[in-house]
N, C-alpha and C positions, 0 to 999 in steps of 0.2 A: 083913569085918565082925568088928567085937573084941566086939563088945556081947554080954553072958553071963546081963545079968539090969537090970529097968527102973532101977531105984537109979542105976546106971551110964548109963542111954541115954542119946544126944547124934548129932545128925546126923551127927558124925563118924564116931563108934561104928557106927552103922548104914550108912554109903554108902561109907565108905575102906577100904581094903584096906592091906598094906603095898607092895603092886604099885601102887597108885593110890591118889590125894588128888582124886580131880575128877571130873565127870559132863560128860557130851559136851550141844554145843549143837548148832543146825543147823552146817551144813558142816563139822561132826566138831569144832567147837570146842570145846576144854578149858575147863571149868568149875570154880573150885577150890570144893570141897563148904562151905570157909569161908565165900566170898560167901552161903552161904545161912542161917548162923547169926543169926535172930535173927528169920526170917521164918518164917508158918506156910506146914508143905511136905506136900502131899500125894503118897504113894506110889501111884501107879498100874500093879496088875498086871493086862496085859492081852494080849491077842493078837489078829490079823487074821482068821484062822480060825476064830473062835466070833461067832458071832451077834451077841446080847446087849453085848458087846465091842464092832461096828462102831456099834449104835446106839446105846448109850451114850455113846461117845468126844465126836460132835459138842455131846451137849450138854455136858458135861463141858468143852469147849473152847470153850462162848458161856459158861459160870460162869466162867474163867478170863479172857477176854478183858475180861469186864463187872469183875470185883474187876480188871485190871490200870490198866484206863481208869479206873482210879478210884484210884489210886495205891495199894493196901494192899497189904502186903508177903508179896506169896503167889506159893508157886513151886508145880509137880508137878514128877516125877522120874520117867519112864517105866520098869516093868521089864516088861519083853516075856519073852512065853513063844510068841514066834511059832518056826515050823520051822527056819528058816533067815535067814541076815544077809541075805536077799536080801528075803524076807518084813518083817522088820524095818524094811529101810530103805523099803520102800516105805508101810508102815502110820506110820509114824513121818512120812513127809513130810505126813500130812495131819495132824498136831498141832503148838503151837504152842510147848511145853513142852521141859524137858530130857530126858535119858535117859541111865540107866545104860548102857555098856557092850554092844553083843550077850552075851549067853553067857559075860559074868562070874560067878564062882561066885558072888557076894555076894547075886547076884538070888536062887539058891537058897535062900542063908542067912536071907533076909527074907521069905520066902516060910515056912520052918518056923517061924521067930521069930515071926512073927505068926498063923499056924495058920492060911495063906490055903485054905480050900476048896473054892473057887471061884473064875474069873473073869467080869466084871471083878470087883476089890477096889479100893476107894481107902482107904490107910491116913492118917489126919488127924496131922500130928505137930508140935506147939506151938512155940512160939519160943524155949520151953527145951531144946528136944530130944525133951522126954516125947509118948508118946502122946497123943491126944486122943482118935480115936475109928478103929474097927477098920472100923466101917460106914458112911463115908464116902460109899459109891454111891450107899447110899438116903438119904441125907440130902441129898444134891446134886439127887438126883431128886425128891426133895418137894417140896425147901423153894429149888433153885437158890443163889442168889447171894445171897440172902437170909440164910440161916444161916450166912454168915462170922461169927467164925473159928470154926465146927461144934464150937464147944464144947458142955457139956452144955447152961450156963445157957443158949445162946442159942440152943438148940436146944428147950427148954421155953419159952421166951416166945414163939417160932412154934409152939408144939404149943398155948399158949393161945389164940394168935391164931384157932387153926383151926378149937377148939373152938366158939368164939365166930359162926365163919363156921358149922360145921355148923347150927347152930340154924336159919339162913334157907334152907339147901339143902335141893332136894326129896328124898323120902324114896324116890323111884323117878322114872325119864325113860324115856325114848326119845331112841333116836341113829340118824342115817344111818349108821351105822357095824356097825349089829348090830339082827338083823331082832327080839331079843326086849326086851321091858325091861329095863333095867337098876336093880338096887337099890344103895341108897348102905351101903356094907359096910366093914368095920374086917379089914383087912388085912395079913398079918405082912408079906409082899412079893407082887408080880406084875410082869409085862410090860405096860405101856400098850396096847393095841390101837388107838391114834390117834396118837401122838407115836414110838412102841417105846422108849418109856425105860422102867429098872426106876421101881418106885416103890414104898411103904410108908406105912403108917396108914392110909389111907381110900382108897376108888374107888366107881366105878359098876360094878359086877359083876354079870354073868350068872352064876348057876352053874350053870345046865344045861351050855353050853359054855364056860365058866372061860374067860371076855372081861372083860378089865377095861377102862377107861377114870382116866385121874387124873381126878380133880376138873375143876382147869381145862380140861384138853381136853373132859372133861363138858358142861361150861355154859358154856364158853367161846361156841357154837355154838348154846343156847338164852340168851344177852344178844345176841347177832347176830337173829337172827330177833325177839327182842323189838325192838332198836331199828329193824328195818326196818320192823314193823309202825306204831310211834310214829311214825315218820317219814312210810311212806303216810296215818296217821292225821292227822297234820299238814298234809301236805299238799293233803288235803281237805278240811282246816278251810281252809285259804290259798285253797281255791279258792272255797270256799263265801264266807267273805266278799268275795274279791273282784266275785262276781256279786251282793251285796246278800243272799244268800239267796235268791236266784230259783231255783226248777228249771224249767227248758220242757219240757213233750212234746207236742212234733206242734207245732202252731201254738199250743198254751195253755201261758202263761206262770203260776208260783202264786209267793206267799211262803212261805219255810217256816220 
């Protein structure tokens, strides 16, 4: 890694080494860091070992698959902080993405460079090189595939969108999921307790036992039981008229 200060940054700067010009694909193929200039690339620091890490990945890798089937020019870069090359490669086969190196220093170097304190991290980095955004996780986690390319502005026209959706969400639910109510709460970050993604801005929170819920896992499952109701609703209307409106009981027929 040469990069010493943002002015400078450039994918190069940040993924080349003078030992190496490339990031590995599956079956260890060389990837030159070049191919990737000019697309938005997300860094992802992660490990097999930590929790939070194995449930985050799968989604992170439907946002990924959903922007590729849709042609936009988006890569991730895996840096592992798993134990060992062994741990690595088997965490890595279930991603669809590239990857640094095992146990190159450079993973080190991007890990201080960006003041990672945690995993997972996903670093957002623009089609200039420059950063976009350091908190990549939770914005993937809110807002999915939707907030390509997680810049700020497009990251404020979905935090409008939201505001706009909060006004019709209830102010408190009930969930199969957790025996007490849940209120609708403004959120720096949490864990999902229905999906286990992280997530950020708003949920359905318990805080007696700090259970959250996102949103859509929320009411995803109160629009299910409303439209099954509509639907048994309906299909008693269907039956009603089909019988004219007659109900029988016993041998007496009536209109109703």
């Amino acid at each position: 890694m040469a990069t010493t200060d943002e002015q400078n940054q450039s994918l190069k700067s940040l993924l080349c080494s003078e030992e190496r010009d490339f990031v590995v694909g599956k079956n260890e193929d060389k990837v030159p860091v070049s191919e990737l200039t000019g697309k938005t690339v997300g860094l992802y620091f992660s490990a097999h070992w930590f929790p939070p890490c194995r449930a985050f990945t799968p989604k992170l890798a439907q946002v990924y698959t959903e922007l590729k089937e849709k042609g936009e020019a988006f890569e991730i870069v895996f840096l592992s902080s798993d134990r060992d090359q062994r741990a690595f490669m088997e965490y890595y086969a279930t991603m669809p993405w590239l990857a640094l190196p095992f146990g190159d220093k450079v993973n080190k170097d991007l890990s201080q460079y960006f003041n990672v304190k945690g995993i997972p991290t996903l670093v957002i980095i623009g089609p200039d090189g420059k950063t976009v955004a350091t908190g990549g996780r939770n914005i993937v986690a809110l807002h999915g595939a939707k907030a390509y390319p997680f810049t700020e502005a497009r990251v404020a026209e979905l935090q409008k969108e939201i505001e706009e959706k909060i006004k019709k969400w209830p102010k408190e639910l009930k969930h199969r999921l957790h025996n007490h109510s849940l209120a609708l709460t403004q959120r720096k970050s949490y864990n999902c307790g229905g999906c286990q993604g992280g997530g950020s801005g708003w949920s359905f929170l318990c805080k007696e036992c700090d259970f959250d819920l996102h949103p859509d896992c929320a009411l995803k499952e109160q629009e299910s039981e409303m439209n099954e109701k509509q639907e048994q609703a309906d299909d008693s209307s269907n039956n009603e008229n089909k019988t004219g409106g007659i109900v029988c009981d016993g041998e007496v027929c009536r209109r109703v």
